[in-house]
DOMIKOL-898073 format. One record per residue (C-alpha): residue number from 1; residue in one letter; z, x, y. Coordinates in pm, 1 decimal. Example, Ala and Ser with C-alpha at 12.3 -4.5 7.8 and 13.67 -1.06 7.14 Angstrom:
% residues 2
NODE_seq_type_pz_px_py
NODE_1_A_780.0_1230.0_-450.0
NODE_2_S_714.0_1367.0_-106.0
//
This chain:
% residues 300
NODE_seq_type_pz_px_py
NODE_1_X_0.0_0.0_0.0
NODE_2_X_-20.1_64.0_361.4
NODE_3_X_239.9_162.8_631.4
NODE_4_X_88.2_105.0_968.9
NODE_5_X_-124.8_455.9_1018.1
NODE_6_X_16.6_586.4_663.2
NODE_7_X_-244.4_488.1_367.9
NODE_8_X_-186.9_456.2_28.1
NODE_9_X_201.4_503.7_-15.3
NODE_10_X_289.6_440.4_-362.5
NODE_11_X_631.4_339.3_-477.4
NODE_12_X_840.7_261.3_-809.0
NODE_13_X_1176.5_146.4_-905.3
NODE_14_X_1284.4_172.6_-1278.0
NODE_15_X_1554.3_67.9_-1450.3
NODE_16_X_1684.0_235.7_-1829.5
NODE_17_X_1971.5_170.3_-2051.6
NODE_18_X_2052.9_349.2_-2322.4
NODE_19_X_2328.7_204.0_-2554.3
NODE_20_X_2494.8_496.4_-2755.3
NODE_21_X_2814.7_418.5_-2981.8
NODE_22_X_2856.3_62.8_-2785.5
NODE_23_X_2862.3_234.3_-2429.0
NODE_24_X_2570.5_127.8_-2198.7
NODE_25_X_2412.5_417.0_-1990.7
NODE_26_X_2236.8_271.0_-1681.6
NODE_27_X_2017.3_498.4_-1488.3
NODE_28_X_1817.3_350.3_-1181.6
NODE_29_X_1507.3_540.3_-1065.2
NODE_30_X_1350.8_518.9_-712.8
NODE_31_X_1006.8_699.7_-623.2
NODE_32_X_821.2_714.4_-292.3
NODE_33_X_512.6_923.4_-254.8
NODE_34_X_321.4_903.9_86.3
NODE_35_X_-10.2_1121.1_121.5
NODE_36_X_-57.8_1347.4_436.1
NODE_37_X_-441.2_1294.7_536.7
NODE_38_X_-609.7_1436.3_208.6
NODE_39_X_-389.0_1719.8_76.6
NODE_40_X_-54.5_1713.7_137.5
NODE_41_X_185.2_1479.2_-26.1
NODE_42_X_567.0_1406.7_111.8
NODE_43_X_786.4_1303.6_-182.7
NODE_44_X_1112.3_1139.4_-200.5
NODE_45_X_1308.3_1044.7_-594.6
NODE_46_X_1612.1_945.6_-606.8
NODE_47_X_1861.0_893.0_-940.0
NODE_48_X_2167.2_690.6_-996.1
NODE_49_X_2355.4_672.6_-1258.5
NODE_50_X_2644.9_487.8_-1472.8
NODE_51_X_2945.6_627.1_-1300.9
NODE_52_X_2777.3_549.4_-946.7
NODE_53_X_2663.3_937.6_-862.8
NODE_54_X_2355.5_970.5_-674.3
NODE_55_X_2087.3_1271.6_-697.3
NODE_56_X_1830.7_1287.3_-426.2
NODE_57_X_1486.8_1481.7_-439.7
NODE_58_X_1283.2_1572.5_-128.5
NODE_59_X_939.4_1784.8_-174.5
NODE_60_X_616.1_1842.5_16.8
NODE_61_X_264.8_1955.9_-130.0
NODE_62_X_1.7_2095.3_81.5
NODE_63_X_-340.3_2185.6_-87.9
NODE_64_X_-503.6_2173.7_255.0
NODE_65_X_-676.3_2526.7_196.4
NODE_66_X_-918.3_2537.2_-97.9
NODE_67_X_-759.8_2838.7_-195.9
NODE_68_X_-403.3_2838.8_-128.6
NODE_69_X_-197.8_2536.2_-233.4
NODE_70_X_196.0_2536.6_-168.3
NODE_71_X_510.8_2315.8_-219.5
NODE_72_X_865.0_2342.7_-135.1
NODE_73_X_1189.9_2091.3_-266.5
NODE_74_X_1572.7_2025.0_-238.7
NODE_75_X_1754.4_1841.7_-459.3
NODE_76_X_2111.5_1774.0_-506.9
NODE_77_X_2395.5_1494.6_-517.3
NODE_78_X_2534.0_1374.3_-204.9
NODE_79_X_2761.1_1636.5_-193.5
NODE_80_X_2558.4_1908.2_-259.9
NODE_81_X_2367.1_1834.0_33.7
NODE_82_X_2694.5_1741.1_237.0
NODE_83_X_2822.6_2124.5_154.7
NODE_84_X_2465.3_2279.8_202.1
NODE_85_X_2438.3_2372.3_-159.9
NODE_86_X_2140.8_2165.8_-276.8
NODE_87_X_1938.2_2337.4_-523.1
NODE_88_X_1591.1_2473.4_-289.1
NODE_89_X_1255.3_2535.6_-467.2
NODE_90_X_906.9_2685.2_-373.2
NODE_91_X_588.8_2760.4_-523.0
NODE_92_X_246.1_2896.4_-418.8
NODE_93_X_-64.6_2975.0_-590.6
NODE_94_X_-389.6_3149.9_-478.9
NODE_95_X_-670.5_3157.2_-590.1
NODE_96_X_-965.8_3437.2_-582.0
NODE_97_X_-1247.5_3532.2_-742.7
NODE_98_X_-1095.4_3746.8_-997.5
NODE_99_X_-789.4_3549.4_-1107.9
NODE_100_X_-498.4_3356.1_-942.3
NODE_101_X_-119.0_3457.9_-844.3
NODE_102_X_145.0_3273.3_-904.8
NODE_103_X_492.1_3298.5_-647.3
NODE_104_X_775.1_3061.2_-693.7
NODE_105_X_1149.0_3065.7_-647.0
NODE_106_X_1443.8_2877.2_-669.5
NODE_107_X_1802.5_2930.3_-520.3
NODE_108_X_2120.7_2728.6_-447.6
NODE_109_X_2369.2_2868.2_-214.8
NODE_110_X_2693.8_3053.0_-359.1
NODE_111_X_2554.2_3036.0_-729.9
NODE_112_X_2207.8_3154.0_-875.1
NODE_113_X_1862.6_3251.4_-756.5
NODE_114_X_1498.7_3349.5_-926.3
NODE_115_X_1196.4_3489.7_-818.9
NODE_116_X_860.4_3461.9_-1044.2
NODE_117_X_530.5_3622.4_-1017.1
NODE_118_X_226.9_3612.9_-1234.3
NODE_119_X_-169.0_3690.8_-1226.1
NODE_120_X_-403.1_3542.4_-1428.1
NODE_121_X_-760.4_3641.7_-1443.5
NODE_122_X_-1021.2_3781.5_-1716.2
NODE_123_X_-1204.0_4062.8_-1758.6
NODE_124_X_-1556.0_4123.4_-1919.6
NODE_125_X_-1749.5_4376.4_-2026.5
NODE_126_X_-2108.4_4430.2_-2166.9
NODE_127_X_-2388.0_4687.5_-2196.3
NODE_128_X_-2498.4_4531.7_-1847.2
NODE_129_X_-2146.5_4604.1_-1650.5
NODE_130_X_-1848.4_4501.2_-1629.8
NODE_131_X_-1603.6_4251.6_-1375.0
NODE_132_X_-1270.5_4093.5_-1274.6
NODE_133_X_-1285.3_3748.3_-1260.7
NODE_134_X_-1096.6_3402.3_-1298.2
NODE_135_X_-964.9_3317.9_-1609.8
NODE_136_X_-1211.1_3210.5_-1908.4
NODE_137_X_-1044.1_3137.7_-2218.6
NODE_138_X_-1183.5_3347.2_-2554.3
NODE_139_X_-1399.9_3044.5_-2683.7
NODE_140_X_-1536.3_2938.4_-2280.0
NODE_141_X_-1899.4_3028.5_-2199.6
NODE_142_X_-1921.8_3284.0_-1934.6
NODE_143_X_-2198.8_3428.0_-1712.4
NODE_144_X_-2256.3_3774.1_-1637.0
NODE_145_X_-2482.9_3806.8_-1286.9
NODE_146_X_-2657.4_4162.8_-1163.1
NODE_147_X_-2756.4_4144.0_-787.0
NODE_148_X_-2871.8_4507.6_-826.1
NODE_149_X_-2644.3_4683.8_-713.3
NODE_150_X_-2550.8_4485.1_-402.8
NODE_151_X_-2196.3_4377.4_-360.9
NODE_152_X_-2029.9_4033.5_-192.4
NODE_153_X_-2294.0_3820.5_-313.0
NODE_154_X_-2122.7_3468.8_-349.8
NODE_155_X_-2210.1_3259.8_-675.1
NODE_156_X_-2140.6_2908.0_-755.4
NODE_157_X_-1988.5_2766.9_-428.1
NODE_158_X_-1779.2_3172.2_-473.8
NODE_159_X_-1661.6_3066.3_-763.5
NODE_160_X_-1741.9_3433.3_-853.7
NODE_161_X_-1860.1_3746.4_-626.5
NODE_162_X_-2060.7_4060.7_-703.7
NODE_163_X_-1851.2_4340.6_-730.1
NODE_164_X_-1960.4_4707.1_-577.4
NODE_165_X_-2179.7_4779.7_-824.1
NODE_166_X_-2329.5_4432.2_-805.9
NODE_167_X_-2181.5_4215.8_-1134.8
NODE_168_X_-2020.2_3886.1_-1089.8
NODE_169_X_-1916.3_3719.0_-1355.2
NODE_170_X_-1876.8_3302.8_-1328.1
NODE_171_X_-1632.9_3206.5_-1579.7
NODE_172_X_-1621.2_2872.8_-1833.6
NODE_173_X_-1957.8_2730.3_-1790.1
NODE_174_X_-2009.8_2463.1_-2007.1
NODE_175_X_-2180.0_2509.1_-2363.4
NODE_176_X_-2422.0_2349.4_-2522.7
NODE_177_X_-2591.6_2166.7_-2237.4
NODE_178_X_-2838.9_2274.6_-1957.7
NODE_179_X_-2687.3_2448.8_-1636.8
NODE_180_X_-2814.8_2546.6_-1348.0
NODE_181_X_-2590.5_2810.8_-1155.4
NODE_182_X_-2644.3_2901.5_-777.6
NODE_183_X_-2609.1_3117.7_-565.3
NODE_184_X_-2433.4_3075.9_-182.4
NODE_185_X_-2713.7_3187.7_15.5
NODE_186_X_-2602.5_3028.6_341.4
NODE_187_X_-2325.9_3285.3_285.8
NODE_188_X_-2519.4_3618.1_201.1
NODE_189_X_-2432.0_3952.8_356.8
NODE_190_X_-2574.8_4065.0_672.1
NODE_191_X_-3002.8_4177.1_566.6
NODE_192_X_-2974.7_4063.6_198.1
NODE_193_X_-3178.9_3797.3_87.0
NODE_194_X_-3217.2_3660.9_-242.8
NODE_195_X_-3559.1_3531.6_-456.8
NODE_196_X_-3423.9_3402.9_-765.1
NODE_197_X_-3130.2_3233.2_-583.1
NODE_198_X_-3065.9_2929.1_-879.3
NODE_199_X_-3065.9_3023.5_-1260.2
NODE_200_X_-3056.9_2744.2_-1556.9
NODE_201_X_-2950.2_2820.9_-1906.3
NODE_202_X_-2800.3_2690.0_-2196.3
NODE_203_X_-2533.3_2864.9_-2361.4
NODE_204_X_-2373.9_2854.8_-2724.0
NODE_205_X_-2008.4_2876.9_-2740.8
NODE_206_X_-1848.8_3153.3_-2628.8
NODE_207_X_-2147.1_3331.3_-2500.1
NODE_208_X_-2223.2_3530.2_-2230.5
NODE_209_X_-2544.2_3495.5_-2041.1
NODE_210_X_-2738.8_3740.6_-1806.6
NODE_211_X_-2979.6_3706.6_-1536.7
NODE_212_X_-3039.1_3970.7_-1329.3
NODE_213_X_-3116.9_3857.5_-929.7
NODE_214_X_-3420.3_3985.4_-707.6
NODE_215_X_-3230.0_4094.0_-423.9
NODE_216_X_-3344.0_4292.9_-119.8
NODE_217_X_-3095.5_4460.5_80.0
NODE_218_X_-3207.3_4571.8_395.2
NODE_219_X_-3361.0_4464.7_745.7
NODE_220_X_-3669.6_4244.6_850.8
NODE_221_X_-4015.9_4326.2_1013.1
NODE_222_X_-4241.4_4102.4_1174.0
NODE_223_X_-4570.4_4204.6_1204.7
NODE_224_X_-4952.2_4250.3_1225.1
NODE_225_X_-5136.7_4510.0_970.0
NODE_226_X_-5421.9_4708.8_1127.6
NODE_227_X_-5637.7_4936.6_947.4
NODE_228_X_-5784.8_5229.8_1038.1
NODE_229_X_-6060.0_5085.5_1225.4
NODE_230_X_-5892.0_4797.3_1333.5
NODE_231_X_-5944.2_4524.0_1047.8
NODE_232_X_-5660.7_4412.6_845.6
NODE_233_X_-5600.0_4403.3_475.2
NODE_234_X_-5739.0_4108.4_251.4
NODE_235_X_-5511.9_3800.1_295.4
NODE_236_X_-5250.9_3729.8_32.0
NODE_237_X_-5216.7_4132.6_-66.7
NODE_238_X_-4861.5_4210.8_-153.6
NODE_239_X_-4669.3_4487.8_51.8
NODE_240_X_-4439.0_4665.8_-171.4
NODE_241_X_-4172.7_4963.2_-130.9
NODE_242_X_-4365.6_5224.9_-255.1
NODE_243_X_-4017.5_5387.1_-442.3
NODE_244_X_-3897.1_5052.1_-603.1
NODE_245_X_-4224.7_4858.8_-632.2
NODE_246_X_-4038.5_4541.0_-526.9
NODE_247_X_-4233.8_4303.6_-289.5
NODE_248_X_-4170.1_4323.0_17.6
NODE_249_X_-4420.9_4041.2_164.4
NODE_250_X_-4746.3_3922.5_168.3
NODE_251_X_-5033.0_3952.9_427.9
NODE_252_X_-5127.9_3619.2_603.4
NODE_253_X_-5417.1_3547.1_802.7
NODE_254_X_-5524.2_3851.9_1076.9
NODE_255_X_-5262.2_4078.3_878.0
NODE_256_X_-4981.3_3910.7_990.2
NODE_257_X_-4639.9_3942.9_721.3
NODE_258_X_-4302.0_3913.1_712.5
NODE_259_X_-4144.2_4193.5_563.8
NODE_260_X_-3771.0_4160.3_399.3
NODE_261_X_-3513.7_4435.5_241.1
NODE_262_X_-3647.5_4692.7_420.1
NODE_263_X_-3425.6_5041.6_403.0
NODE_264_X_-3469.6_5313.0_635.7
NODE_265_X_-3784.2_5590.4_566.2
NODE_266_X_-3880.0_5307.5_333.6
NODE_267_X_-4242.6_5406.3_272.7
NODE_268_X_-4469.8_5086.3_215.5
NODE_269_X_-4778.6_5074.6_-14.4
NODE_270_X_-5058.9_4806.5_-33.1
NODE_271_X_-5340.4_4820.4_-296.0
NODE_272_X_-5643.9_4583.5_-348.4
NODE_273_X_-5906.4_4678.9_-607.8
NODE_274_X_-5991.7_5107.2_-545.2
NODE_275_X_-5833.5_5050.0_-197.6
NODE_276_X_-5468.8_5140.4_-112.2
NODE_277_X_-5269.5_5237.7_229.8
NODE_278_X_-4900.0_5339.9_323.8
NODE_279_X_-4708.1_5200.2_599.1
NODE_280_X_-4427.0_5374.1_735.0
NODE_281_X_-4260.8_5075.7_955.8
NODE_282_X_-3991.1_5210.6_1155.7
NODE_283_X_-3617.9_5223.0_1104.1
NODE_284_X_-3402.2_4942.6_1206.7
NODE_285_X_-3256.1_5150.9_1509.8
NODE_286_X_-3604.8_5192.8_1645.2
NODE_287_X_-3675.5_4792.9_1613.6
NODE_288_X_-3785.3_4642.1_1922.6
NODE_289_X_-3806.1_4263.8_1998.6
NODE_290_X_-4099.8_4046.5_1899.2
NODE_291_X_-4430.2_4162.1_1648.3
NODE_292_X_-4453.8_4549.0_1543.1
NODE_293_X_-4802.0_4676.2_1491.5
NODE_294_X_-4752.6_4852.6_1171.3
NODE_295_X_-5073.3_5081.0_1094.2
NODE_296_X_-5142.3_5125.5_755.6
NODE_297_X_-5344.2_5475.1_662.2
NODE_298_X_-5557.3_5518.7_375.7
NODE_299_X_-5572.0_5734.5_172.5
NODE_300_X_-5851.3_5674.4_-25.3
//
């Protein structure tokens, strides 16, 4: 039910007797729970029983952030929280890429106190690489991604990330039925840019997929292509780094491209049937504003 601006307040009274060697037990339950906006919960319980003594429980939840959630309590009698001594309790989880920590504590004054901590997050390994990541139980389905070398690339709404040598791993994907993982590329580093940016597969139980991205890491070019003698290169010729063979771009009409993942002293190479010519476009602290002419010399 509703309370003026507060929505969806639930409530419950409850009532037990137990009847144990002809003495009645009554215990009488109260609950109130009233949500916060979305993600945070205020909680009141309160607990009578047959000899009239009253225990009171206060908490609040707040799972506002998508990766930090946190609650803290008091409970006690009436005297307990007369006296200051009601029992006090926290907790707070967050969660990562590579696994989750636990905090929590609990302490009432003048008698006892505890402190936990624990991580949990997995670990694999293949002839591929190897990464941290959130937990994935022995028998889940995991994937193993390679953005070549390139690290921070978010997968699966960053469910996983690429480590520094470029492996991500996202964990318990579900077997046995088509899925189609993603990368975040509204979230890519600064000059990397992804081809292959969503990946389907089907996995058996407890497998581990593999799929290894097209990335380009490096800074963009636009420009125009002139030959030698003036004339550009046939349209739709790919424009490849001459070291890695990846493509680069493609020529458009009048030898205009877009080039993408370019590194500094990049050499670029173009070849159409027994023609071929090298562009050295320049580095990314001599890029001006606007199109580059970008000369291409044969060398035929």
């Amino acid at each position: 039910f509703d309370i003026g601006p507060l929505k969806n307040v639930s409530t419950s009274l409850t009532f037990s007797r137990i009847n144990w060697e002809e003495d009645n037990q009554d215990q009488l339950y109260l609950n109130i729970s009233i949500p916060w906006g979305t993600s945070r919960t205020l909680s009141y319980g309160m607990q009578r029983n047959q000899d009239n003594e009253i225990s009171h429980t206060a908490s609040w939840y707040d799972s506002s952030d998508r990766n930090n959630s946190w609650s803290v309590s008091a409970s006690g009698d009436n005297d307990e929280f007369k006296d200051m001594k009601a029992s006090l309790r926290a907790s707070y989880q967050h969660n990562t890429e590579n696994g989750r920590l636990y905090l929590s504590g609990t302490s009432q004054r003048d008698s006892y106190y505890s402190l936990n901590a624990s991580w949990n997050g997995s670990f694999t390994a293949t002839r591929h690489g190897a990464a941290f990541h959130d937990y994935s139980g022995s028998a889940d389905s995991r994937f193993m991604i390679d953005a070549d070398g390139t690290e921070d690339i978010p997968l699966n709404n960053k469910r996983a990330v690429t480590n520094r040598y470029g492996i991500g791993v996202i964990p318990s994907v579900s077997s046995y039925i088509t899925t189609s993982l993603s990368v975040d590329t509204r979230n890519l580093p600064e000059n990397v840019d992804i081809e292959n940016s969503v990946i389907t597969t089907t996995l058996t139980e407890g497998a581990i997929g593999y799929a290894k991205l097209d990335t380009r890491k490096g800074y963009q070019i636009i420009g125009v292509i002139r030959l030698a003698d003036g004339s550009h290169p046939p349209l739709g010729i790919s424009v490849k780094d001459e070291t890695s063979h990846k493509e680069l771009g493609l020529v458009a009409d009048g030898g205009f491209v877009y080039l993408n993942g370019i590194q500094d002293d990049n050499k670029l190479a173009l070849r159409w049937g027994d023609k071929s010519c090298f562009i050295q476009p320049p580095n990314s602290s001599n890029l001006t504003t606007g199109t580059a002419i970008l000369p291409c010399i044969s060398q035929n």
